[in-house]
C-alpha positions, 0 to 999 in steps of 0.5 A, spaced: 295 118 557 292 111 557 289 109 563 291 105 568 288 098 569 288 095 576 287 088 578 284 086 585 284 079 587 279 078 592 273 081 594 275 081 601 274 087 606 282 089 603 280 088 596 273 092 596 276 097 600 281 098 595 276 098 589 272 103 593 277 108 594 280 108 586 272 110 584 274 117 582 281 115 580 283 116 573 283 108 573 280 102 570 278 096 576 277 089 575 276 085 581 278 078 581 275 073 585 272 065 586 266 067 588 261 073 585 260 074 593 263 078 599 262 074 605 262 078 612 267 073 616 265 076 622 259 073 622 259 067 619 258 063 626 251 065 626 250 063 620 253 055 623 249 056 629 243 059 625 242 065 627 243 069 620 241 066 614 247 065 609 244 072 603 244 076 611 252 075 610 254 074 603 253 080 598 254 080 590 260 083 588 257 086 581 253 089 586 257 093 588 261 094 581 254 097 578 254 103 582 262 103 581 264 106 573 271 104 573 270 098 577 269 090 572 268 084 575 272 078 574 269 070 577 275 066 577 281 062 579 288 066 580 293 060 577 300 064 576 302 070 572 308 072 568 309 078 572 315 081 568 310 082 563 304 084 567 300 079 566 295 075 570 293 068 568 285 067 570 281 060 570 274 061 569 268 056 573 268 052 566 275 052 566 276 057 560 282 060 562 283 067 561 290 072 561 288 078 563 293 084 563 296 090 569 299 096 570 298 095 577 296 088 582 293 088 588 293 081 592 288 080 598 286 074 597 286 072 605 287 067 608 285 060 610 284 054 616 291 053 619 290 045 622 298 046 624 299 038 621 295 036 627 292 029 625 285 028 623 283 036 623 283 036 616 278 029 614 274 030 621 274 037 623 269 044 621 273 049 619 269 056 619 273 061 615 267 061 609 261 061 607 260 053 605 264 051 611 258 055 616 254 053 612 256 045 613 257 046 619 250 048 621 247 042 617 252 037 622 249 040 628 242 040 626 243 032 623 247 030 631 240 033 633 236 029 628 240 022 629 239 023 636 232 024 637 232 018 632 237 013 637 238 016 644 243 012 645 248 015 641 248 020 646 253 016 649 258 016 643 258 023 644 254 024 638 251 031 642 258 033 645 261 039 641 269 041 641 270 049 639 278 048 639 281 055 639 279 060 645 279 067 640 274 071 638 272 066 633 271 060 638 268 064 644 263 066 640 262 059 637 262 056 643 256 061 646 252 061 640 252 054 640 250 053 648 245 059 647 242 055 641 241 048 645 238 051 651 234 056 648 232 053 641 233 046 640 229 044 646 223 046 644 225 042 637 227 036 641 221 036 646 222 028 648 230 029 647 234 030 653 237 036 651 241 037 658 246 032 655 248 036 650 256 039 652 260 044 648 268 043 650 271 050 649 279 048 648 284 053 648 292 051 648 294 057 653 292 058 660 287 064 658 282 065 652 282 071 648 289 073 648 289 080 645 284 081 651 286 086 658 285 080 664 279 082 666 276 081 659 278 075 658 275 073 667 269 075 664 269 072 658 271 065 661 265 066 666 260 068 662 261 061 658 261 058 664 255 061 667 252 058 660 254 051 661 260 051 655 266 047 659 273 051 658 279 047 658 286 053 658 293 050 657 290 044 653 292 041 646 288 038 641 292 031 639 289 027 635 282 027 632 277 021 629 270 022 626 268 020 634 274 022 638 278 028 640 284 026 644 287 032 648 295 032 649 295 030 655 292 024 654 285 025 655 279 023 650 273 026 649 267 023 646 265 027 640 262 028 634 264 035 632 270 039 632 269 046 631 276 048 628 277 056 631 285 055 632 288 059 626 289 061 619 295 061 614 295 066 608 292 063 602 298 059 598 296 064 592 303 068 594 307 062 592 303 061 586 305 068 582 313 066 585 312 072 590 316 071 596 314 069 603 315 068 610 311 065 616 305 062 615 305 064 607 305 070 608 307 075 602 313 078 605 312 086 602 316 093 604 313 098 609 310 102 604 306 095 602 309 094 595 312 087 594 320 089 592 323 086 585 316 086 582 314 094 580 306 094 580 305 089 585 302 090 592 299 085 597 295 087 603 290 084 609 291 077 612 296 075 605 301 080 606 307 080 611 305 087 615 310 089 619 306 092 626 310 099 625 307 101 632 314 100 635 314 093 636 319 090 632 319 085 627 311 083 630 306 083 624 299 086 624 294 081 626 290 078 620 283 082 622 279 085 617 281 092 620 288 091 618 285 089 611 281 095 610 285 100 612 292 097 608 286 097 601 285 104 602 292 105 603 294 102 598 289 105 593 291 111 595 299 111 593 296 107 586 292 114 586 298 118 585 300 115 579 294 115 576 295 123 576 302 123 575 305 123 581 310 119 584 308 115 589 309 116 596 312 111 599 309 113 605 309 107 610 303 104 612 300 106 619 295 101 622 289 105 627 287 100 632 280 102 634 279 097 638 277 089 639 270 085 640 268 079 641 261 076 643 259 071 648 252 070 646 246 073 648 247 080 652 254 078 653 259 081 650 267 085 652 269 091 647 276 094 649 276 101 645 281 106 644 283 111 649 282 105 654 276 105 655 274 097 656 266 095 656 263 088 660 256 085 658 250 088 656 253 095 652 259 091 650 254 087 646 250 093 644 257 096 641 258 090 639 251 089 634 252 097 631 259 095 629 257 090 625 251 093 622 255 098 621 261 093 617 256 090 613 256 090 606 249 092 604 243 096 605 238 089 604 244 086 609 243 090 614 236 091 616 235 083 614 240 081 619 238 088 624 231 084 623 233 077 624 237 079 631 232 084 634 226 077 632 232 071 635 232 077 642 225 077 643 222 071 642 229 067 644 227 064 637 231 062 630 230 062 623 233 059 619 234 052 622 235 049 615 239 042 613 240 043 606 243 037 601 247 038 595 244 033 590 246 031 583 242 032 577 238 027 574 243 026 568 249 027 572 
């Protein structure tokens, strides 16, 4: 029996939790992704705020495809499939374009920024959902700073004023890390700039931050922010935004250089482009066992699937989280194993196991709610917060580096990689 070959797309946490658990399987692998890179999203803030440099947080797929035998690696673009004949269509960096064939296909492609049609985001705000846009967005924070010590009157044009919009784990802890980079690091940088003037405005359009959080999280989220100097704004709307304005819903407008977009994703639109069925926010609708009904072979997992939350909430789907990823790229990898050895696939329903959320506010500050209901405050919520990403990391290297870089910036109140970098084109271009 020939066999089977197994085609990933995307090189996220459901994609290389899938590839992982097919290694001892009688399967052959190809990965597929745009970038020859996984990037651990978690934190690609700390990357914006410089915190981590961009290696601590990217690591090379065919690093991982070296140590797997049945595991290829394709660069390139998915363009459209023909799924009746198993065939997926690839563009390759230098635009060859390439069929490659499947008996079985994963999509875990992710997601990507959801602006929800507000004017302006799109042209004038900072998404950070990527490597580039943390990458971008570090190198606009540092040029505000640069142009500003360079003209201080901008200052009064809001060239030092920060707006997070999105109160999530993800503009909580942008919110912090960008205070606790102004206060602690740029200062001495800055020496004759009055840095006290610099403002990060945290937007959040409900009346509490953290959403999925227990009240008491979310009172102590807001106050450590507080205490940090970052401006909490709750049942506020972002309505319209200019390269150096913000205007909220009710009217108010805010000076502003900088609007960091923390608000929402949307699954990528590649459900659309291979003629799969999707729902809400594009999401590729998939039976309970994860398969996409009418296309035998064809599964979708992590933040681009429709995955009903079996947990006895009806109709709700499970939030794009790389916990969800991970566990449904295991699950899906499992029943592909069944037939591998012919067997009949299980069919069983996929099960989420929540083990708990976290979100950082900067240094030594933290809430953790775990299973079991234990709910951690501070500074051991910060601890249980470090292991559990270190732990996550994707890479031996990557783990001591980034260990390095937090116990360096803990002790010395110092950061490293506080670098503007600039694409430039080459001479013949």
């Amino acid at each position: 029996m020939d066999r089977l070959h197994v085609v990933i797309v995307g090189a996220g946490f459901g994609g290389l939790a899938a590839a992982r658990e097919l290694a001892d399987a009688p399967v052959d692998v190809t990965l597929v992704d745009q970038n020859n890179f996984h990037t651990f999203q978690p934190l690609l803030y700390q990357v914006a705020t410089s915190g981590l440099a961009s290696a601590d947080v990217a690591y090379p797929v065919r690093g991982s495809a070296a140590r797997q035998e049945n595991l290829a690696f394709r660069q390139a673009t998915v363009i459209g499939a023909d799924l009746d004949a198993r065939v997926l269509h690839l563009q390759h960096p230098e635009h060859e374009v390439e069929d490659l064939t499947y008996d079985h296909l994963v999509v875990a492609a992710g997601a990507t920024t959801n602006t929800f049609g507000i004017p302006g985001v799109d042209h004038h705000g900072f998404p950070l959902y990527n490597l580039a846009d943390a990458v971008r967005l570090r190198n606009h924070v540092l040029e505000r700073f640069e142009a500003a010590d360079a003209d201080p009157s901008l200052m009064d044009d809001g060239a030092l004023t920060f707006v997070v919009v999105g109160g999530g784990p993800t503009g909580v802890e942008v919110a912090g890390a960008l205070t606790e980079l102004f206060q602690v690091v740029l200062r001495k940088d800055f020496r004759q700039l009055d840095v006290d003037r610099a403002r990060v405005v945290l937007v959040e359009m409900q009346d509490q931050l953290l959403g999925p959080f227990s009240p008491v999280s979310q009172a102590h989220a807001r106050e450590a922010l507080t205490q940090r100097g970052v401006e909490v704004r709750t049942g506020v709307q972002v309505a319209r935004v200019r390269a150096n304005r913000v205007t909220l819903a009710d009217g108010e407008e805010l000076a502003a250089h900088t609007l960091v977009w923390a608000a929402g994703v949307k699954a990528n639109p590649i459900g659309a482009a291979l003629g799969l069925r999707t729902g809400r926010a594009g999401r590729i609708e998939v039976g309970p066992d994860l398969a996409v009904s009418d296309h035998p072979g064809v599964w979708a997992i992590g933040d681009v699937a429709a995955i009903v939350d079996g947990r006895g909430r009806d109709g709700t789907l499970l939030p794009q989280l790389a916990p969800v990823a991970i566990q449904s790229g295991r699950h899906v990898a499992r029943q592909i194993c069944c037939v591998a050895a012919g067997q009949a696939p299980p069919r069983s329903p996929f099960r989420y196991r929540d083990k708990g959320t976290m979100a950082t506010i900067g240094r030594s500050r933290a809430v953790a709610e775990l299973p079991f209901g234990i709910r951690l405050r501070g500074f051991p919520a910060w601890l249980a917060w470090l292991g559990l990403h270190l732990l996550m990391l994707a890479g031996f290297r990557n783990r001591i580096s980034v260990f390095a870089n937090w116990f360096w910036n803990w002790l010395t109140y110092d950061r490293g990689p506080r670098l503007i970098f600039r694409s430039r084109p080459r001479a013949d271009d």
